[in-house]
C-alpha positions, 0 to 999 in steps of 0.5 A: 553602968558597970566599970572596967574592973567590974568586967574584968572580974566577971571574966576572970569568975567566967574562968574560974567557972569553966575550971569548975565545971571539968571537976563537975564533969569528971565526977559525974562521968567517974560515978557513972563508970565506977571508977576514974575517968576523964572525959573529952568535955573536962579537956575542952573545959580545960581549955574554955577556962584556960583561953579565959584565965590566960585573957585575964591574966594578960589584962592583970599583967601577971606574968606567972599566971600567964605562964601557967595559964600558957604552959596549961593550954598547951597541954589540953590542946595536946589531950584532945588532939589525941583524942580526936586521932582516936576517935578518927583511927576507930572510925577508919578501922570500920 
């Protein structure tokens, strides 16, 4: 049987993981187009690892990863809201 602290480092790794794949993500999309970009899926990424992080850093108790972690989602979730209102003006505009 796996122990409490076990989980809850497997979750804060599921985080890390999340943050990992967004670099993996804006590389392969930057290569792509010759030249920097960042997609949607690095901000939703961003937010998978984020959401994880913040969970796990509320169960560690540290409230300087909870701030980072807080301030960080705020500002993901504010890049795919004007990414989503984009991609809804575009479609208006047809």
């Amino acid at each position: 049987m796996i122990d409490k602290a076990t989980i809850w480092l497997i979750i804060g790794f599921l985080g890390q993981a999340f943050f990992f794949m967004r670099f993996v993500v804006q590389w392969i999309a930057s290569e792509r187009a010759r030249k920097s970009i960042i997609p949607a899926a690095f901000w939703f990424f961003s937010i998978g690892g984020g959401v994880v992080l913040l969970i796990y850093a509320i169960y560690r108790e540290d409230p300087v990863f909870i701030a980072g972690q807080g301030l960080g989602l705020i500002i993901y979730s504010r890049n795919i809201f004007f990414i989503l209102r984009e991609r809804r003006a575009t479609v208006e505009a047809k």
